[in-house]
C-alpha positions in Angstrom: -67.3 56.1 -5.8 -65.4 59.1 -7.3 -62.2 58.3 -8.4 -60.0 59.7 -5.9 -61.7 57.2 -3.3 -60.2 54.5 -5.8 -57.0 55.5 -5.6 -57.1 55.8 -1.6 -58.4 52.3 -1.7 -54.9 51.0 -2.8 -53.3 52.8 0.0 -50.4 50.6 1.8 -51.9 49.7 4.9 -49.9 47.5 6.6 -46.7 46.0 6.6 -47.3 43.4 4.0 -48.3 45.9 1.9 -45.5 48.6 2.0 -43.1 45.1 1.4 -44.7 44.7 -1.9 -43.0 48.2 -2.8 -39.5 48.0 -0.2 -37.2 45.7 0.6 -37.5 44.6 4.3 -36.0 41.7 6.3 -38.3 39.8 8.2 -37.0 40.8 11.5 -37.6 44.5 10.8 -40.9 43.4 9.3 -41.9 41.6 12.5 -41.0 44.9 14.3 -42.8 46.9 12.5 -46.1 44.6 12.6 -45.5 45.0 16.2 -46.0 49.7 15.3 -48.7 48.9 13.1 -50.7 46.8 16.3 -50.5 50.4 18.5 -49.8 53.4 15.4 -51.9 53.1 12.6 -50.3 52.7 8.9 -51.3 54.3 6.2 -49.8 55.1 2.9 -51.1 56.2 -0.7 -48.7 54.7 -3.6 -48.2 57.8 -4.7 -46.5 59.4 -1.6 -44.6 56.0 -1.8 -43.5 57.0 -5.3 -41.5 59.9 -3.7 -39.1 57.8 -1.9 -36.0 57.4 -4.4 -33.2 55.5 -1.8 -34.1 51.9 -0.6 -32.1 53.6 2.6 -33.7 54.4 5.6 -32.1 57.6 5.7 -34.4 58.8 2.7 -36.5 61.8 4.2 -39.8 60.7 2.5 -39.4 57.2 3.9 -39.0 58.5 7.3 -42.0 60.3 7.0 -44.1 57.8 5.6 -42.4 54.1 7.0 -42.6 53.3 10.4 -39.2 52.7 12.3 -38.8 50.4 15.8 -37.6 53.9 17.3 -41.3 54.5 17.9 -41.5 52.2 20.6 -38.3 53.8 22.5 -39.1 55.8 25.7 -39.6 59.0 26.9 -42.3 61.6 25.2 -45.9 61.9 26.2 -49.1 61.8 24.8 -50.5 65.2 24.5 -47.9 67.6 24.8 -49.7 70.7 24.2 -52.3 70.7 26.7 -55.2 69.7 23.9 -57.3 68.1 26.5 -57.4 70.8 28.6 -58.7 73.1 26.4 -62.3 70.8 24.9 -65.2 73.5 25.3 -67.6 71.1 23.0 -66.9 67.5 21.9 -64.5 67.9 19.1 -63.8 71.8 19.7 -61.0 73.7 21.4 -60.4 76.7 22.5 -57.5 77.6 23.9 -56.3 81.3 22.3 -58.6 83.8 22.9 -59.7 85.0 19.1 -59.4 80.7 17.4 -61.7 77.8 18.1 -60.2 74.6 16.9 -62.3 71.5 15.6 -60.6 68.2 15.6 -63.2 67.1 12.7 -62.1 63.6 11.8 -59.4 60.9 13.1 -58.8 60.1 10.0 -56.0 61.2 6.9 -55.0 60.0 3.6 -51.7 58.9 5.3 -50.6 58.7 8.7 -47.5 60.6 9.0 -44.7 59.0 11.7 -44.1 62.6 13.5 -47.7 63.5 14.1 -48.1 64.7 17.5 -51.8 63.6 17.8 -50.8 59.9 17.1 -52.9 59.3 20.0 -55.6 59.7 17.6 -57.6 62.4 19.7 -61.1 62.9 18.6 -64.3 61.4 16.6 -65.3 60.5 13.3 -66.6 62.7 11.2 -70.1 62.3 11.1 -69.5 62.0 15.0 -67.9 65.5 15.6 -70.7 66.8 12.9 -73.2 66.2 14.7 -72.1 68.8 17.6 -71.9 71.4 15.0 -74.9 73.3 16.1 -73.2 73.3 19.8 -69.7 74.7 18.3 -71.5 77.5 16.5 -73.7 78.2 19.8 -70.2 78.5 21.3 -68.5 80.5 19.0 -71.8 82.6 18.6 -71.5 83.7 22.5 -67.8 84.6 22.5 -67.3 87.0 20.1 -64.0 87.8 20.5 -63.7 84.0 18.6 -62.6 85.4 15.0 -62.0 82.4 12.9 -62.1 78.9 12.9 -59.4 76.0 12.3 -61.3 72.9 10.9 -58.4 70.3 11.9 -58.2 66.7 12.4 -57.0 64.3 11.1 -57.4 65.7 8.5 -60.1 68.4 7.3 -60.1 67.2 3.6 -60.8 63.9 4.7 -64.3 64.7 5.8 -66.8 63.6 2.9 -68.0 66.9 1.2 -71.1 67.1 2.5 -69.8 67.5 5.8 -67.1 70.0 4.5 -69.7 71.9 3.3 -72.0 71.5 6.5 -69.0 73.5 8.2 -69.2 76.5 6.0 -72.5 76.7 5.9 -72.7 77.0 9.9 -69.5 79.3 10.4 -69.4 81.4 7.1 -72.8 82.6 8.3 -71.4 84.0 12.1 -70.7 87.3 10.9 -68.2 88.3 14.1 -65.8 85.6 12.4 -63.2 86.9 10.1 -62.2 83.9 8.1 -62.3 80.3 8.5 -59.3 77.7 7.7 -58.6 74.3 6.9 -55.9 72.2 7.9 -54.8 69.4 5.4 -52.3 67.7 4.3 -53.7 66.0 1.2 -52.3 68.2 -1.0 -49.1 67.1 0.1 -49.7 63.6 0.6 -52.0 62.7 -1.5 -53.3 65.3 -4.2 -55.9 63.3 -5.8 -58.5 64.6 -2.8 -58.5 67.7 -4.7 -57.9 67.1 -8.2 -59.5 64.2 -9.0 -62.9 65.0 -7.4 -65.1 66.2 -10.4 -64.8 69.2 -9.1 -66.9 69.4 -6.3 -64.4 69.9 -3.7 -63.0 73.4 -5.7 -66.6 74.5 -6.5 -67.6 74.0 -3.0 -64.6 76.6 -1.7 -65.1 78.6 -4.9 -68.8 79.0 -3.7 -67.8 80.1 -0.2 -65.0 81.7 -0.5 -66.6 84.7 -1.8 -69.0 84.5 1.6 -65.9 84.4 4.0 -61.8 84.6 3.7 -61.0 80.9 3.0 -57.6 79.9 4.2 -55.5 76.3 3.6 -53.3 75.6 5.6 -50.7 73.0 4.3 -47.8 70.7 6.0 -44.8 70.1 3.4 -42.2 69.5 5.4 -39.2 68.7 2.0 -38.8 70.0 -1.0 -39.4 66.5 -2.7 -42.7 66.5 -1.5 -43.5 70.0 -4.2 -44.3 67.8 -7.0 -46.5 68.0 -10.3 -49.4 66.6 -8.7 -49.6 68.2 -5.3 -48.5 71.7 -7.1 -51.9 71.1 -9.4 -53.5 70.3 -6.1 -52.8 74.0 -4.6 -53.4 76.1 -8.2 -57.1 74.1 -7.7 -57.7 75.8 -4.2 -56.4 78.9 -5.5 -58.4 78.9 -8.5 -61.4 78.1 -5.6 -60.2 82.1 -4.2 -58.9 80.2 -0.8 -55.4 81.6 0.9 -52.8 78.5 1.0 -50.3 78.9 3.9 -47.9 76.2 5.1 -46.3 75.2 8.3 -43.3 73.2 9.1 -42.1 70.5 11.1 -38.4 71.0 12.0 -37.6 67.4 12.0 -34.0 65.2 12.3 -33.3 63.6 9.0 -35.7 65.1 7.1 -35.3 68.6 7.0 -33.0 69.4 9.7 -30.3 71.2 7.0 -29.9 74.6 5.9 -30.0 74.6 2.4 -32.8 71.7 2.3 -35.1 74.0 4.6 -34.2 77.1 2.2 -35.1 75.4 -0.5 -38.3 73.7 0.6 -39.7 77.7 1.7 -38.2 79.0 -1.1 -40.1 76.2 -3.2 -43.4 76.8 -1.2 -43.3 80.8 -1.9 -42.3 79.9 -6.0 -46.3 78.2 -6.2 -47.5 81.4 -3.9 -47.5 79.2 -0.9 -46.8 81.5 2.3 -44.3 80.3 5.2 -46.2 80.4 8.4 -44.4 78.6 10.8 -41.7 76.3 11.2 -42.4 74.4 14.5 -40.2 72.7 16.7 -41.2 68.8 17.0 -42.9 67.7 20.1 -42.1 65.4 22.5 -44.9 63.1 21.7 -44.6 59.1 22.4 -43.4 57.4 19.4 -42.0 60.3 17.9 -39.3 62.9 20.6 -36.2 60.4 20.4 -36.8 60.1 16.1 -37.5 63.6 15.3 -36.6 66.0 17.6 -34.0 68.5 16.8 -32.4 70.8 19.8 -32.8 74.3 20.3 -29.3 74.8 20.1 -29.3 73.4 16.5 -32.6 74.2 15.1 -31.7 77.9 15.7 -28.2 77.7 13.7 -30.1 75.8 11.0 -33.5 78.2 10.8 -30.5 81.1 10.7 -28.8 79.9 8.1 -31.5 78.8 5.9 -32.9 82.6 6.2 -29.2 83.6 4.4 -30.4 82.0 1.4 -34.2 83.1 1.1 -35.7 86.7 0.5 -38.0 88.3 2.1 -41.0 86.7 1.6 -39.8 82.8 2.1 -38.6 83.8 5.3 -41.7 85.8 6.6 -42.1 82.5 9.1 -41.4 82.2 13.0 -39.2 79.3 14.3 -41.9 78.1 17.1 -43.0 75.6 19.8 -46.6 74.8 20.5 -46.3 74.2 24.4 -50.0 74.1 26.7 -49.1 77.5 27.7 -49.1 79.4 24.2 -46.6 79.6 21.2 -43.6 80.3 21.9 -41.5 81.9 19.3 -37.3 80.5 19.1 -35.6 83.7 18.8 -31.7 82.7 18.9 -29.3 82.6 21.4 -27.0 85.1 23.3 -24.6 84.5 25.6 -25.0 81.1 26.8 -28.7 81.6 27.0 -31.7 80.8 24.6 -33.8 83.3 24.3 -38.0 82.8 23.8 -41.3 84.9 23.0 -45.0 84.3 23.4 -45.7 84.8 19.8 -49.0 83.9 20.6 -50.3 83.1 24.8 -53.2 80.7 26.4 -52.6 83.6 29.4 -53.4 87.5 28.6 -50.5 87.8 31.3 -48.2 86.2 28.7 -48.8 87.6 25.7 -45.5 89.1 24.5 -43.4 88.2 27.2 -39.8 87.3 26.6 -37.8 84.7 29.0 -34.7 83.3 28.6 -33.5 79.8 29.3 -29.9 78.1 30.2 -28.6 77.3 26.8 -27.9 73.0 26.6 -27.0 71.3 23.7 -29.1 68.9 23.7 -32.2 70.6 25.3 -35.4 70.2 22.4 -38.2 71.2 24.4 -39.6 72.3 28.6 -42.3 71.9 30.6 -42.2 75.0 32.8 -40.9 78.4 30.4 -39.5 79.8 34.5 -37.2 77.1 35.6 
């Protein structure tokens, strides 16, 4: 067992075992025992380590601690269409030029906002096993030019498997560059730098085959620490490209200057804005998280005052079953949208407007 999988082993769990670090009463205890029986808990100490108020109002704890508002109503399961779009067990393809593979249901921490908390997907070694179906796919559509190795989480495939994966695509030549999305570096670090090296020598060895790409999910500026920081100079050191996306998400992030200095942060350890993304209305997470459009845009707009260029090289988006959807701003009582990115060639580019509410965060049909 390498030492990174010793660390994971002491991972909080369950309820009993996030008390031994936090102060709960037993009545919000026994409600969130009640979470943990439907939503999975899982949390490495040292993500723990980042919460500094014993208030629930501390951004890192709402990321990490489960809260009884996950069992208030309203939200769906799969808001973006994911089902929809399976061409192989365990791949997607839903934009023309990106196959997506839900690798593994499992991560280093189970975040409280994540929109697949439905747990979509297999196991690892389940999903691998369809491998020489997804590169038969992939193989036939050539207008397919990279591939997103998703979960989960892609880092929390054993290495082997990892490595399975870029050995199949790195060797489809019509593919441009393959990426990984992970949140380990943010959550927990020690995947990457406390591996003996394998994990950067297996991306060092492969990146000079195919563009490598990480993409990453800090979502506050607490969350850029000493650790995770040495966690992304080890992929870069490996030659891969380290992007990050965004969350927009109430009490977390949902401020100006917090947001500024989170991208600001990112772009500081050569960590490129990609998107920010409007939360979805999943189940157990739209009445926590979600932030209107009303607001989001005065917040994205102000944040952008105090960044340069390069920090604020991002698009304010949602992911809806039709496409992404870029948040431009609003002008004169409407809201005004733009496939950045469309499931429907007839899409691509188009820009719609909406009624501008205050409380609107997200819509099923882009024309009503």
């Amino acid at each position: 067992m390498k030492e990174w999988e010793e660390i994971l082993h002491n991972s909080c769990c369950s309820i009993d075992d996030i008390r031994k670090h936090l102060d709960f009463s037993d009545e919000e205890a026994k409600a969130i025992a009640g979470i943990e029986e439907r939503y999975p808990i899982c949390v490495p100490e040292y993500y723990l380590s980042l919460i500094r108020e014993a208030s629930h109002t501390d951004p890192i704890r709402r990321l990490c601690i489960p809260d009884p508002m996950e069992f208030s109503e309203g939200g769906s399961a799969d808001t973006s269409g994911e089902a929809d779009n399976t061409v192989v067990q365990g791949m997607q393809h839903k934009y023309a030029r990106t196959a997506l593979i839900l690798s593994t249901n499992v991560c280093a921490m189970y975040c409280r906002h994540c929109f697949r908390k439905r747990m979509v997907g297999l196991s690892s070694e389940e999903t691998a096993r369809h491998i020489p179906e997804m590169v038969e796919y992939v193989s036939s559509h050539p207008e397919i030019d990279n591939v997103l190795v998703s979960g989960g989480d892609s880092f929390m495939n054993p290495n082997a498997v990892i490595r399975r994966y870029l050995e199949a695509f790195s060797a489809i030549e019509t593919l441009r560059f393959i990426r990984f999305g992970t949140r380990v570096p943010v959550t927990f670090p020690y995947r990457i730098t406390k591996d003996d090296g394998e994990l950067e020598a297996l991306l060092r060895e492969f990146s000079t085959k195919k563009a490598l790409m990480i993409v990453t999910h800090y979502n506050h500026p607490r969350e850029i620490t000493e650790e995770s920081v040495e966690a992304i100079r080890t992929l870069q050191r490996a030659g891969c490209i380290v992007r990050n996306q965004t969350v927009l998400l109430r009490g977390v992030n949902d401020d100006s200057k917090v947001l500024a200095d989170l991208l600001n942060g990112l772009v500081s350890i050569s960590v490129m804005p990609y998107y920010v993304f409007q939360c979805r209305p999943v189940e157990g997470v739209k009445n926590q998280f979600q932030v209107p459009f009303s607001r989001g845009t005065r917040i994205v707009e102000e944040a952008k005052s105090m960044m340069d260029g390069p920090a604020k090289a991002f698009r304010y988006a949602m992911s809806h079953p039709t496409g992404k959807i870029e948040i431009l701003g609003e002008f004169e009582g409407r809201m005004i949208f733009r496939y950045h990115q469309a499931k429907y060639s007839a899409d691509n580019g188009r820009i719609f407007t909406r009624p501008l509410s205050a409380a609107e965060a997200w819509f099923e049909n882009p024309d009503e």
